[in-house]
C-alpha positions as CSV (number, residue, x, y, z in Angstrom):
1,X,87.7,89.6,98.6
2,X,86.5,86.5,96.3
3,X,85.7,83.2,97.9
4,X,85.4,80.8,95.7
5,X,82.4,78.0,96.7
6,X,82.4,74.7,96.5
7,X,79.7,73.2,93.7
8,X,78.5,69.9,95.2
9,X,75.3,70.1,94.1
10,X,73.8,70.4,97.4
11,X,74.3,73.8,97.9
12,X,75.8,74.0,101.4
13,X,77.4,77.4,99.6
14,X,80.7,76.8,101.6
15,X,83.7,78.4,100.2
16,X,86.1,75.3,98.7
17,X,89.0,73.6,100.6
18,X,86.9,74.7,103.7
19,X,88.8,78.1,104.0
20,X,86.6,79.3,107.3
21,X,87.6,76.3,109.3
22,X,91.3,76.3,107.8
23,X,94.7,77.8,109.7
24,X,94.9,80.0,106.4
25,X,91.7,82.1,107.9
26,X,93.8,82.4,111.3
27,X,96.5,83.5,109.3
28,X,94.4,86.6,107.2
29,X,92.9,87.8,110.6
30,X,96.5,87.8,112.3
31,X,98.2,89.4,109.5
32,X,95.3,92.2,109.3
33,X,95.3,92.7,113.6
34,X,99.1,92.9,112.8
35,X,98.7,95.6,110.2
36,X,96.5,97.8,112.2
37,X,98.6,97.3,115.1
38,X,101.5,98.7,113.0
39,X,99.6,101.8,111.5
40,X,98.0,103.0,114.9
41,X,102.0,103.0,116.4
42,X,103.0,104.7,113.1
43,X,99.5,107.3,113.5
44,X,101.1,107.6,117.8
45,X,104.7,107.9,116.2
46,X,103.5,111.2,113.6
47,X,101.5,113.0,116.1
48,X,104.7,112.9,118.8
49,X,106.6,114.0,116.5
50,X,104.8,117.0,115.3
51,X,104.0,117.9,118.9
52,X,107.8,117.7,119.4
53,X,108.0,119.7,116.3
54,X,105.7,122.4,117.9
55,X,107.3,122.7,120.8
56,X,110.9,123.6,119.3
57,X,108.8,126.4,116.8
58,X,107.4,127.7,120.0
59,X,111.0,127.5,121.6
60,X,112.4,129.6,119.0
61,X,110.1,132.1,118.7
């Protein structure tokens, strides 16, 4: 990711607009603990459905 940093000459090296102290950080880091949120249920979802999977095989043997 590129942050773009404000040139004021004194060279605080703060990204422009103040991005760390804006909602639009709080935003990112809630969209990304949503995201992994989603893929661990999706990782839980796959591995109950193979076990469920296996367990059918092994009934029909």
């Amino acid at each position: 990711m590129l942050l773009k940093v404000a040139n004021d000459g004194g060279g605080s090296g703060r990204p422009a607009g103040g991005l760390l102290d804006s909602p639009t950080l709080a935003r990112v880091e809630r969209a990304m603990l949503r995201h992994q949120e989603g893929s661990q249920r999706d990782a839980v979802a796959q591995e109950q459905a193979r076990a469920q999977y296996t367990q059918e095989m092994i009934a029909i043997c």
